[in-house]
N, CA, C and O of each residue as an XYZ file, in Angstrom:
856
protein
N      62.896     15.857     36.687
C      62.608     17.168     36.069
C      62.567     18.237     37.145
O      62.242     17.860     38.271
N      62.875     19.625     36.939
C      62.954     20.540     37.521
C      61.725     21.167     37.633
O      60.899     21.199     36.721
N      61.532     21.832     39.086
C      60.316     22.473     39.030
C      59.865     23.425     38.412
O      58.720     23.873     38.350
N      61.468     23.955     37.613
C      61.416     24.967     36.573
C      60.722     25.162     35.731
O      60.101     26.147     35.330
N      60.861     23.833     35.338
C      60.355     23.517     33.867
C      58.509     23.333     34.095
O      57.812     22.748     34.924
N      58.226     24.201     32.836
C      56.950     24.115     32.726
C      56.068     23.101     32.008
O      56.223     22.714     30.850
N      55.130     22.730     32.857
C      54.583     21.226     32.506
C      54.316     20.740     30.468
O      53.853     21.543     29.658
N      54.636     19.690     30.213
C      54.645     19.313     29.093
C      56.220     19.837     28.072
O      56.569     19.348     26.997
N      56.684     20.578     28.594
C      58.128     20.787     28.312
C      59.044     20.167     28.745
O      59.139     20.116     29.971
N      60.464     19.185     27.575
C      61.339     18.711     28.125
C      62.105     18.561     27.784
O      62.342     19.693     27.360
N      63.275     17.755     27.418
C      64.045     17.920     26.284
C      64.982     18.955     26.425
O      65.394     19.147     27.569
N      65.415     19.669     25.518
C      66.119     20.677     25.302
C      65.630     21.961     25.862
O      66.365     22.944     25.761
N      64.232     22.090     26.560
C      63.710     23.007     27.097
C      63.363     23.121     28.384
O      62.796     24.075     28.917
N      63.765     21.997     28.926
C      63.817     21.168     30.036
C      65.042     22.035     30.996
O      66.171     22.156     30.522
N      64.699     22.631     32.408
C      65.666     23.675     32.793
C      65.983     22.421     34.099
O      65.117     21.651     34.514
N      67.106     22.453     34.478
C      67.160     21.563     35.763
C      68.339     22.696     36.337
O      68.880     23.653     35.782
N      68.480     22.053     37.862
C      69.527     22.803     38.384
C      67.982     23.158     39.776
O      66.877     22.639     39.615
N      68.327     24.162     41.091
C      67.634     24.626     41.582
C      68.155     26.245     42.109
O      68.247     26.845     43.180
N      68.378     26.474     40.901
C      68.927     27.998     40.896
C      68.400     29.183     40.121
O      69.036     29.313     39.075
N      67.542     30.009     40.263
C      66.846     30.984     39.231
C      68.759     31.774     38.247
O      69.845     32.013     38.775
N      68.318     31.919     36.786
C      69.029     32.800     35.987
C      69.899     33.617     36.604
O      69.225     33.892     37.596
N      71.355     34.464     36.798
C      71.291     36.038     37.448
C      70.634     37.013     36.073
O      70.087     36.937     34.973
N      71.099     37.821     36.974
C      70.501     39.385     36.252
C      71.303     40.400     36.440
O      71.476     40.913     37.546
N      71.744     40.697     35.605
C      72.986     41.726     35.256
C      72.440     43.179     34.996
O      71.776     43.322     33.969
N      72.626     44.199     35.750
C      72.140     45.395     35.986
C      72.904     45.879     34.273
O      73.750     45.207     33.684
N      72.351     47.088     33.824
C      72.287     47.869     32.558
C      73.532     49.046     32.783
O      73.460     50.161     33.300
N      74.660     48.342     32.196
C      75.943     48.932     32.129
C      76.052     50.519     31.824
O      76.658     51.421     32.403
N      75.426     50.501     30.963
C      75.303     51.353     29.880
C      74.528     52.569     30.574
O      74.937     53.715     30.392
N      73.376     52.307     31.394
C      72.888     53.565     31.386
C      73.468     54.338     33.014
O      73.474     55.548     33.242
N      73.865     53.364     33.864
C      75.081     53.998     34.219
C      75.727     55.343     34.103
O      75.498     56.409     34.674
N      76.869     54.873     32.921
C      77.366     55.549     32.198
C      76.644     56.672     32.065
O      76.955     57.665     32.723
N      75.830     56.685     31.403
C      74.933     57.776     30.829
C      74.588     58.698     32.364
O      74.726     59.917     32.467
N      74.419     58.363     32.762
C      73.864     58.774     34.733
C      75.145     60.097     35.055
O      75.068     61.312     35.239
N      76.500     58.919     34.990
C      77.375     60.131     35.244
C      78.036     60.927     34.132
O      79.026     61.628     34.343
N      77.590     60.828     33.209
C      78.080     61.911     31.946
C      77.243     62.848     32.281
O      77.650     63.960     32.617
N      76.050     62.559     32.240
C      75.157     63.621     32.747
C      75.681     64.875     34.306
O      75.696     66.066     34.615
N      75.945     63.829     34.704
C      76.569     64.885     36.081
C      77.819     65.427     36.072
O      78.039     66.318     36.892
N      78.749     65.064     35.276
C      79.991     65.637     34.821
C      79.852     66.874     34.091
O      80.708     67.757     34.113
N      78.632     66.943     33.360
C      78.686     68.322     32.366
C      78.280     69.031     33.160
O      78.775     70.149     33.308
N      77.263     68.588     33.899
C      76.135     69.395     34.640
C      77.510     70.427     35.518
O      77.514     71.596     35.131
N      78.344     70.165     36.348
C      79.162     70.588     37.442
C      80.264     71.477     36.252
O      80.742     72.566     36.567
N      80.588     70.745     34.725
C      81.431     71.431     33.766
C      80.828     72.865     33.672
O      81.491     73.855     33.978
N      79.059     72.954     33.073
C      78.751     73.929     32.873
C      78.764     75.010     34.348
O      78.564     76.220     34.246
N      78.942     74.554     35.223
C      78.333     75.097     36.584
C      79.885     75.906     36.609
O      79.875     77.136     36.614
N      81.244     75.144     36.624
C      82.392     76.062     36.923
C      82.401     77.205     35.529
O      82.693     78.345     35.890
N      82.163     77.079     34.210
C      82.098     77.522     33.670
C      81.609     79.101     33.704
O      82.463     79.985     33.635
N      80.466     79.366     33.792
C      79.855     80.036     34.334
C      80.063     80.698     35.697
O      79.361     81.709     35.684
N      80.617     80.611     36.714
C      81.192     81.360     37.711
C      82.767     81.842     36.978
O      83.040     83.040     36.905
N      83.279     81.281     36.706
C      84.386     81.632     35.933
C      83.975     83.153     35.224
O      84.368     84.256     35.606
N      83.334     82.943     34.415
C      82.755     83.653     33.388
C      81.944     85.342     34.098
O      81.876     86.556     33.908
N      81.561     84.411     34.837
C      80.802     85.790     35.990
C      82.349     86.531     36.606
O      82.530     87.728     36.385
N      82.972     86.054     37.059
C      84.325     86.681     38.047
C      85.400     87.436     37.251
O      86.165     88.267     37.741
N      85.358     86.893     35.447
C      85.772     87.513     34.319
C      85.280     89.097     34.199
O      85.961     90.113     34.341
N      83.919     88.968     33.901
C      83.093     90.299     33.600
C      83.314     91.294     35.238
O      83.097     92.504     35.189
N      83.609     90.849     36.157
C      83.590     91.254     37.316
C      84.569     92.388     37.452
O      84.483     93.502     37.969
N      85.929     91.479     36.556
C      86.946     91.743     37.161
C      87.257     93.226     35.947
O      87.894     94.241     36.227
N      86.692     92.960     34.832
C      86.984     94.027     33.694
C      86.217     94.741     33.781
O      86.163     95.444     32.772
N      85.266     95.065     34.756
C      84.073     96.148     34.494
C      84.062     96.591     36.367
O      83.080     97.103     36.905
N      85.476     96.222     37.169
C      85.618     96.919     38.016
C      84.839     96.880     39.268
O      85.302     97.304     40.327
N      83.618     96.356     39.149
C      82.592     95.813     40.321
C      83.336     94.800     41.330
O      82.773     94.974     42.411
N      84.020     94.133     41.433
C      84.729     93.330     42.154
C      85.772     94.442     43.121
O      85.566     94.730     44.300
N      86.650     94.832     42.461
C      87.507     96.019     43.261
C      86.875     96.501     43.936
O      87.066     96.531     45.152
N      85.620     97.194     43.145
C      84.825     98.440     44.533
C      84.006     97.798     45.801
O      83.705     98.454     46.798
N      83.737     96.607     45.633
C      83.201     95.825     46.507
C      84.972     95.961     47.028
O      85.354     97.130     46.981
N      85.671     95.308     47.332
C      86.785     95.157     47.919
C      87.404     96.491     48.484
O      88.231     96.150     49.330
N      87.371     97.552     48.404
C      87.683     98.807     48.487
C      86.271     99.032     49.514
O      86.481     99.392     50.672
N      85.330     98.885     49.209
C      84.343     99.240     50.324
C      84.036     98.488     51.387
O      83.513     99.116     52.307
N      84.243     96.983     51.603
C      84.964     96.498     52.246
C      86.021     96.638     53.484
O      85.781     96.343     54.655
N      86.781     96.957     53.160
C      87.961     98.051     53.694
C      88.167     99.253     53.837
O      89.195     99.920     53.966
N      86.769     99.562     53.797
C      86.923    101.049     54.026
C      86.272    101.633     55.549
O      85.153    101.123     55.605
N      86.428    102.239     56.446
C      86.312    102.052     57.749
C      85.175    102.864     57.670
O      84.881    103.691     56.807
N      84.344    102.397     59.056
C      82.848    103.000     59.284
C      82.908    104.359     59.674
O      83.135    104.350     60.883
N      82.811    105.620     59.232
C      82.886    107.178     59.676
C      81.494    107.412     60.187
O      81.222    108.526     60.636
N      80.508    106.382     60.159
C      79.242    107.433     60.463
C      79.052    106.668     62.289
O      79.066    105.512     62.713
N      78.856    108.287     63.061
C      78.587    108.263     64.487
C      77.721    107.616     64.482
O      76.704    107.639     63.788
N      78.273    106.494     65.834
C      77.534    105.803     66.690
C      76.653    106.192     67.221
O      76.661    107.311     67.735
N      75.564    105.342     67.264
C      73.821    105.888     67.497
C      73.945    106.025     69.248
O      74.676    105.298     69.920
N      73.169    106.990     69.743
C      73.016    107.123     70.789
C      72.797    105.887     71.471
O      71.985    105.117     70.959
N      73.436    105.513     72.654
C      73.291    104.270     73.519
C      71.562    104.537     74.455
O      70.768    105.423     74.138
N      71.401    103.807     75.281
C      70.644    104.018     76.160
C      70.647    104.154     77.365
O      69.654    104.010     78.079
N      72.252    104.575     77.904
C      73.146    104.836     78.939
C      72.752    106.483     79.105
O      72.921    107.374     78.274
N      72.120    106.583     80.583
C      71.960    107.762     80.920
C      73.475    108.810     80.532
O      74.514    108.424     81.067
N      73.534    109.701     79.901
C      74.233    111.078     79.656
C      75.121    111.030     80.737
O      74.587    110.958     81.844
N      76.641    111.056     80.682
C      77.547    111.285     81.788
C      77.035    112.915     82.231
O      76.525    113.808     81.554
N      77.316    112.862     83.275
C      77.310    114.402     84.153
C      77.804    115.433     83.515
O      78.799    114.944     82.981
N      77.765    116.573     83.207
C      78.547    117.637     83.249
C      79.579    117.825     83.800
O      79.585    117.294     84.910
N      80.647    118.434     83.509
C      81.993    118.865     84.365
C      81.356    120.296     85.567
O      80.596    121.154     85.118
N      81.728    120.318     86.762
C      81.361    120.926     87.834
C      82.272    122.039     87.622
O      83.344    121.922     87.029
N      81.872    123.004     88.064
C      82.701    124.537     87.999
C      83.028    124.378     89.711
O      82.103    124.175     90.497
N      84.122    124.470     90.058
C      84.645    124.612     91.188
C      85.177    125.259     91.520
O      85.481    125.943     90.542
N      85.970    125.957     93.019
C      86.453    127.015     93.530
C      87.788    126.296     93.080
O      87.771    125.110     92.751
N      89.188    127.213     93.076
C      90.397    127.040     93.031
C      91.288    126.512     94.837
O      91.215    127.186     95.864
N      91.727    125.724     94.745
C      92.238    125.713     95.938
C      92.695    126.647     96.767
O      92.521    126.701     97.985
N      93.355    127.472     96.000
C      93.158    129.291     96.917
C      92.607    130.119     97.320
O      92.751    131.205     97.883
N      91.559    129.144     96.779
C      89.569    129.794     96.881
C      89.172    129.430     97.907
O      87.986    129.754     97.968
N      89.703    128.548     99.449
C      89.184    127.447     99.861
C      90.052    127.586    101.654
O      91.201    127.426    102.066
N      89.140    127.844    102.077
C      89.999    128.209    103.526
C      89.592    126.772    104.322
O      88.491    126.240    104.181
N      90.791    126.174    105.280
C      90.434    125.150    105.488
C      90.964    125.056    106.986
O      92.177    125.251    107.049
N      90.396    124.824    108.106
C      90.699    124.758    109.612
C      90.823    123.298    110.022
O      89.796    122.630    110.140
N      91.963    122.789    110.235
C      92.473    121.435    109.935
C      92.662    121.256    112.084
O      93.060    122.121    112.864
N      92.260    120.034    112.349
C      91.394    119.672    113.654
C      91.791    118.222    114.080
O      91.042    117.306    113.740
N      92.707    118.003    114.668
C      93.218    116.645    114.812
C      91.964    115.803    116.568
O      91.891    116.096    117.761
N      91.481    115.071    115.938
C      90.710    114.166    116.588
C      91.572    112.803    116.954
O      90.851    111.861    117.284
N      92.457    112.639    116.953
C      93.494    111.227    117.133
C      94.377    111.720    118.460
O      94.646    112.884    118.758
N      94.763    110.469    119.192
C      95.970    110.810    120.334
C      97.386    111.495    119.741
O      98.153    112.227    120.367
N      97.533    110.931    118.008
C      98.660    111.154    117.600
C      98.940    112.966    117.687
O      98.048    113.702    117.266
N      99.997    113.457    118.157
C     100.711    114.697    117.921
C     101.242    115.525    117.067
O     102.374    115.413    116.598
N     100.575    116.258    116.863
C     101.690    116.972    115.549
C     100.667    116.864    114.063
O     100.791    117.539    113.041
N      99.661    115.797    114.350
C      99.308    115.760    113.046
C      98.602    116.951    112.409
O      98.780    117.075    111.198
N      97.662    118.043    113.158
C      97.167    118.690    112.830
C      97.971    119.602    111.632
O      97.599    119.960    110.515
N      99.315    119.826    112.420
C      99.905    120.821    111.812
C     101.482    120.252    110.325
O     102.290    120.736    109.533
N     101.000    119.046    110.833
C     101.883    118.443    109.504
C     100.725    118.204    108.067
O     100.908    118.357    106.860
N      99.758    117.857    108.703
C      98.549    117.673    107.234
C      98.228    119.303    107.209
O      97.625    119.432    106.143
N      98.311    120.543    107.791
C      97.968    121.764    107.390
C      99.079    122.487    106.533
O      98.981    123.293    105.607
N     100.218    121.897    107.187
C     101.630    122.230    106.456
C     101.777    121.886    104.752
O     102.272    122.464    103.784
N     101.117    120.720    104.971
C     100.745    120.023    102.732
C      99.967    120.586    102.581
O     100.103    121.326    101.607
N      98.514    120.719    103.397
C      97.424    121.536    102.482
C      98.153    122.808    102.258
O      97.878    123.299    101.163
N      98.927    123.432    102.903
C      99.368    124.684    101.919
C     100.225    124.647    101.360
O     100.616    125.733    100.933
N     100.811    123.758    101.112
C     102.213    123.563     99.985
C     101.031    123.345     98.801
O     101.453    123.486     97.653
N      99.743    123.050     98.931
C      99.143    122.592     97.444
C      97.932    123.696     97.390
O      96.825    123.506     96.886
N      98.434    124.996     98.081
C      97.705    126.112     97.455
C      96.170    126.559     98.087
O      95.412    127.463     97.738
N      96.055    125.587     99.110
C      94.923    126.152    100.143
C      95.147    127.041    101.102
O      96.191    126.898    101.738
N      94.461    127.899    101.366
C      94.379    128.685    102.471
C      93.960    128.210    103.878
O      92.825    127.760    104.034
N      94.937    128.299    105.041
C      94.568    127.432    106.062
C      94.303    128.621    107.361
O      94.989    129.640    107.436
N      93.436    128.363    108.130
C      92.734    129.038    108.665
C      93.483    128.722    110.380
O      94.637    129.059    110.646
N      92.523    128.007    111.409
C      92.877    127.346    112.406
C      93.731    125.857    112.509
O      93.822    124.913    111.724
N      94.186    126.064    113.578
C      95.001    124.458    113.232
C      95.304    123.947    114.904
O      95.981    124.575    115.717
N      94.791    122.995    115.075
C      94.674    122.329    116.431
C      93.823    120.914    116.846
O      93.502    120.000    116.086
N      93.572    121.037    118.265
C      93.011    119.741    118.260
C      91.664    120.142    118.234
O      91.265    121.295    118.068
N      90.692    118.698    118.479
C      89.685    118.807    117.780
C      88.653    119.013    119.037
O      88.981    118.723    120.188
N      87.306    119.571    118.673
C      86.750    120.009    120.075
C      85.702    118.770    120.816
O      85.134    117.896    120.160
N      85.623    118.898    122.029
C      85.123    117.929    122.491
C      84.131    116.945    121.705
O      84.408    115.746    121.731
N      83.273    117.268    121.179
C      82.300    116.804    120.032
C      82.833    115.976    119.508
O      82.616    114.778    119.689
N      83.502    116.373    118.882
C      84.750    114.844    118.096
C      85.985    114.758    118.622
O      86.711    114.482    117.667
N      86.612    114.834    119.559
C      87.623    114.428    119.866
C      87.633    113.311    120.190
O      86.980    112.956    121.171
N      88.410    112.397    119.427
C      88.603    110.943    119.681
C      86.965    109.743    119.122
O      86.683    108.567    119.351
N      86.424    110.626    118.507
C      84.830    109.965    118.132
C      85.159    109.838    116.781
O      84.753    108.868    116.140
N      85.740    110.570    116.356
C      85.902    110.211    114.400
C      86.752    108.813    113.961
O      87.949    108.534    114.021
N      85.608    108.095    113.509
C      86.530    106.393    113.522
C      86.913    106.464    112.206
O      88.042    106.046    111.948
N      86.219    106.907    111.289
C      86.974    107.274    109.966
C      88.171    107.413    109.619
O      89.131    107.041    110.293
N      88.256    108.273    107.920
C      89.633    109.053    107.919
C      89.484    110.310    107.988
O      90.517    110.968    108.114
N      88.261    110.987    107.932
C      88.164    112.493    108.073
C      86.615    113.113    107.968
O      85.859    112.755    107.065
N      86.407    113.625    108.508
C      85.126    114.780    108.669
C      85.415    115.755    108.124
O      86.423    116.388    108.435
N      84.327    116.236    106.858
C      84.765    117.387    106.125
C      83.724    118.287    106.537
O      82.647    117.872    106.107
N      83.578    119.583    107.339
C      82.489    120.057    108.064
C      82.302    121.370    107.432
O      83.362    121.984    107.304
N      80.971    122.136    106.883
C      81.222    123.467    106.238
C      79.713    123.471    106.113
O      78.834    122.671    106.432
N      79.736    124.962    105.388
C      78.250    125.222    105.364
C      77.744    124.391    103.799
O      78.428    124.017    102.846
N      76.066    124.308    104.091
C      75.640    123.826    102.824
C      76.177    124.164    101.721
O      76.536    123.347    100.873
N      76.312    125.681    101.593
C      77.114    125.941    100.118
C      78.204    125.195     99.758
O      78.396    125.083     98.548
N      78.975    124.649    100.519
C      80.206    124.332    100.092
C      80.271    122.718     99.933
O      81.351    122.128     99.949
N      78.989    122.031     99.774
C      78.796    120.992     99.581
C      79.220    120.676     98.031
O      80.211    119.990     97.782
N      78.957    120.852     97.710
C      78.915    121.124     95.670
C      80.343    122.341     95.782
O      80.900    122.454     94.690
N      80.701    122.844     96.427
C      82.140    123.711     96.291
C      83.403    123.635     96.761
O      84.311    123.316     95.993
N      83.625    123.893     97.978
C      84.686    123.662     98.924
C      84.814    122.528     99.202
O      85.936    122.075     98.973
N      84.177    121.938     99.570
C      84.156    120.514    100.097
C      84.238    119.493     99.068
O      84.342    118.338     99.480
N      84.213    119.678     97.837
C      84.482    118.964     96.504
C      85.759    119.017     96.708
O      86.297    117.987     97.114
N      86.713    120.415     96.448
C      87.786    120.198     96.208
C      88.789    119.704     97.243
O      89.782    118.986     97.126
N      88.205    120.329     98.334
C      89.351    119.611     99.802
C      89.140    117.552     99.667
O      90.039    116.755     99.935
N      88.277    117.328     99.377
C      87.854    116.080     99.630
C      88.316    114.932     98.294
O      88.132    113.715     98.324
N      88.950    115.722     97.168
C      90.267    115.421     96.459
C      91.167    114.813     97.087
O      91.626    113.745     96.680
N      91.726    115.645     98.638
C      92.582    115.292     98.722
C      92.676    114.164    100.226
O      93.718    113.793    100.766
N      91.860    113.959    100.461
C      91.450    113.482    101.911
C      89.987    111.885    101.508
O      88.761    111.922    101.611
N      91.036    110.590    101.016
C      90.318    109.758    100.170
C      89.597    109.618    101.630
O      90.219    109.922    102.648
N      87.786    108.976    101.693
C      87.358    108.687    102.339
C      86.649    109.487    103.338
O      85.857    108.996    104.142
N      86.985    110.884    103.263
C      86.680    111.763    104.218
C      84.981    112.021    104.192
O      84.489    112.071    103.065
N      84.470    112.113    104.836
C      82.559    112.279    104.970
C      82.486    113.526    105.214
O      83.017    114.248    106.059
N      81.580    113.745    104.160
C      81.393    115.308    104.475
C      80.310    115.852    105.221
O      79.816    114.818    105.670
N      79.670    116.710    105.616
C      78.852    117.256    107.334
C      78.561    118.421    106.844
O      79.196    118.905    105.907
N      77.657    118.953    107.368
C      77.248    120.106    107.131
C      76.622    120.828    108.264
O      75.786    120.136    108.845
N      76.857    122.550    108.962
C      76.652    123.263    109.921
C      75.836    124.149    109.589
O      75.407    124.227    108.438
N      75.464    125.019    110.616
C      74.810    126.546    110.553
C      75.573    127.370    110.144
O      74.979    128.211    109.470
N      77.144    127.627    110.265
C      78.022    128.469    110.454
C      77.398    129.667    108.758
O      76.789    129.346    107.737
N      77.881    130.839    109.179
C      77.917    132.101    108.466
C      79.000    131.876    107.205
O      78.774    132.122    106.020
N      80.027    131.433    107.685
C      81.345    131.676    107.160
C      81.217    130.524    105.988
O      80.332    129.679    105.858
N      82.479    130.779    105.111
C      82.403    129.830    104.045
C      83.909    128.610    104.329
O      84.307    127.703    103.597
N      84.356    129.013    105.468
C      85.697    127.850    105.480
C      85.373    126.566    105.971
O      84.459    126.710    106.783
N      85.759    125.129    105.837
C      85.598    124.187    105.643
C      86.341    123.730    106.601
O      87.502    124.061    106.356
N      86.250    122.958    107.865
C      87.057    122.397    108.582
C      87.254    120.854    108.265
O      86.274    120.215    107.884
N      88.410    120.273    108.400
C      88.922    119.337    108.115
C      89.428    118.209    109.604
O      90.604    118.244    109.966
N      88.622    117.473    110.188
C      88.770    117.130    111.130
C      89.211    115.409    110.709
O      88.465    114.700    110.034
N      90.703    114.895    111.317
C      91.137    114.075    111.128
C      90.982    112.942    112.191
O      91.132    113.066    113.407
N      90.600    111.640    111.391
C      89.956    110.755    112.637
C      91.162    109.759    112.653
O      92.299    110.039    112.273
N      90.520    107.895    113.421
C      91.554    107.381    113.759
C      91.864    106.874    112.306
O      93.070    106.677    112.455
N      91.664    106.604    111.289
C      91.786    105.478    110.214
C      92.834    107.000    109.077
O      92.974    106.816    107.868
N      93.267    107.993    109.593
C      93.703    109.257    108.387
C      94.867    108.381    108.946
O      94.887    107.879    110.069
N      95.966    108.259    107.858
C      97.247    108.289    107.761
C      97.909    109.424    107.056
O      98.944    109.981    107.422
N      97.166    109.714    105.961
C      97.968    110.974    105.040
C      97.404    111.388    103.842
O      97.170    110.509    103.012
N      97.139    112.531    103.580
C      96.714    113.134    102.123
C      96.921    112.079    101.363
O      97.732    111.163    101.500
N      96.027    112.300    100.449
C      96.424    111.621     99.153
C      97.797    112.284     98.360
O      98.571    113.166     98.729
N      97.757    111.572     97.274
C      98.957    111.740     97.036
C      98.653    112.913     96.155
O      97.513    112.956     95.692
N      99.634    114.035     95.800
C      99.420    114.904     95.076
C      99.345    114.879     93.746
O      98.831    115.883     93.253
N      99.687    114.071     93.031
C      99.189    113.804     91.504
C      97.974    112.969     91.692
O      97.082    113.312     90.916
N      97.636    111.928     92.518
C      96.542    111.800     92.065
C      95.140    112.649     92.631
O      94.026    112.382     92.180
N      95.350    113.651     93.628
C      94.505    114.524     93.813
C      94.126    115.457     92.867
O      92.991    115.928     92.802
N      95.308    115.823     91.918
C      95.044    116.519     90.841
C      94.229    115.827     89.624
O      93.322    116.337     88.967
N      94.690    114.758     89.519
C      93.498    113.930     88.427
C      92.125    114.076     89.147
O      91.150    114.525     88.544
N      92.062    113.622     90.665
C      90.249    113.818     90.958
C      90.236    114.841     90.242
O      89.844    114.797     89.075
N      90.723    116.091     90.902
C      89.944    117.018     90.248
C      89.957    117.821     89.208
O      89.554    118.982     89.136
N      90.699    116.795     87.967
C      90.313    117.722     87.073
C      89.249    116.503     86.004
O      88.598    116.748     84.989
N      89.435    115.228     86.734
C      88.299    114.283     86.141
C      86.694    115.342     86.768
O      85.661    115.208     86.112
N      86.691    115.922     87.519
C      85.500    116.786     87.974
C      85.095    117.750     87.049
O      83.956    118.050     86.693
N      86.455    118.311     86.619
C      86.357    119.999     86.251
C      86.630    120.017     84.412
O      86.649    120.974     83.638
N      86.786    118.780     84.204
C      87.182    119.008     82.698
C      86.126    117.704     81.993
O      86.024    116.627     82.580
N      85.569    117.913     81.002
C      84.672    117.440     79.834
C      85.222    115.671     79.828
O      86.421    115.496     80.046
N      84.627    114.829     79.662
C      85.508    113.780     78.877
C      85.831    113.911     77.795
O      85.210    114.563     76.956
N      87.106    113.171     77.579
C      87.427    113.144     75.842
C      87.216    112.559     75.019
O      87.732    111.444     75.100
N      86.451    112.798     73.824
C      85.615    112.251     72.732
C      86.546    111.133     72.433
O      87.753    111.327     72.286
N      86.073    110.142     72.355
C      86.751    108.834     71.598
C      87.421    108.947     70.432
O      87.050    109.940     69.806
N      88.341    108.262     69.846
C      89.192    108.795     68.912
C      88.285    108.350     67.302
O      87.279    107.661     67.134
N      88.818    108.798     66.706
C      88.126    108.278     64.913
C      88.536    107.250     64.455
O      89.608    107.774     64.156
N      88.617    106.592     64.237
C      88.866    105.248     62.808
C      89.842    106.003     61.812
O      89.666    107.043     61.177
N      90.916    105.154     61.881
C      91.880    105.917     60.820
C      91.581    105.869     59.425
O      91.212    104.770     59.012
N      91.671    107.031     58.403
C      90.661    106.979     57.204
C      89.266    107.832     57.091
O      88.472    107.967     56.160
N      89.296    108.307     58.312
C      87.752    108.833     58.494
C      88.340    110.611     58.054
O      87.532    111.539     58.027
């Protein structure tokens, strides 16, 4: 007899074997499990459908899409970038007397760099070598020498054209600006881009452009 079998039972009620029954999971409710989730996701497209319908006939969809695409016109909020400078009011290069002073062994240079400064509209004053003080001491490309006033004036615009040049300042009465050329000067700048220095000095920046649509 099997240990199955419960005492005083036998016969036809009598279980042998040493294997419990199986057990067959409930088919059915299953089923029922995913019908349930099939409608559930049916009603769910339904309803967005239905929403994107009313959307589309009552025009709310377009204007979202149209505003969308429609470009930002309102000015950018102040940064926290200190204010660019003002544009400087400066003398005209004809405004600007300049005594050009060769400090180098080389020859001739005084009067070949005084020869361009007046092809570009400066007024040139003295022209020679340079006086004991700096002769042969300027390791630079140029000493720009003048009175205080012409720190912020004259010496702005000569110094356009003379990249690197250090500017100095004297006692002198007078308002002309000497231009003393050391060992490292090879040559004016170039004349277009002396004219951009100075009109990046003398003219406003230009407002950034708009967003097309604005």
């Amino acid at each position: 007899m099997s240990m199955l079998t419960p005492p005083g039972m036998g016969g036809e009620y009598r279980i042998t074997g040493d294997k419990y029954p199986r057990m067959r999971r409930n088919r059915r409710r299953r089923r029922i499990v995913l019908a349930v989730f099939a409608c559930a996701a049916a009603l769910g497209l339904l309803a967005y459908g239905t929403i994107e319908l009313i959307a589309v006939f009552s025009g709310d969809k377009s204007d979202r899409t149209v505003a969308a695409n429609k470009p930002d016109c309102k000015p950018a909020a102040a940064s926290s970038a200190p204010p660019k400078k003002p544009p400087m009011v400066l003398p005209k290069p004809a405004e600007v007397q300049v005594n050009v002073f060769n400090a180098t062994p080389r020859g001739g240079l005084a009067k070949e760099t005084a020869d361009e400064l007046k092809k570009r509209g400066f007024v040139i004053g003295k022209v020679g070598n340079a006086s004991k003080e700096f002769d042969k001491k300027v390791k630079g490309e140029a000493i720009l020498l003048g009175p205080k006033s012409a720190l912020t004036k004259g010496i702005v615009v000569l110094g356009t054209q003379v990249a690197g040049a250090e500017p100095q300042t004297d006692a002198r009465k007078t308002a002309d600006i000497d231009l003393i050329l050391g060992a490292d000067f090879k040559s004016l700048a170039k004349k277009e881009d002396a004219v951009k220095a100075l009109d990046a000095l003398t003219k406003p920046a230009a407002a950034p452009p708009k967003p097309k649509g604005c």
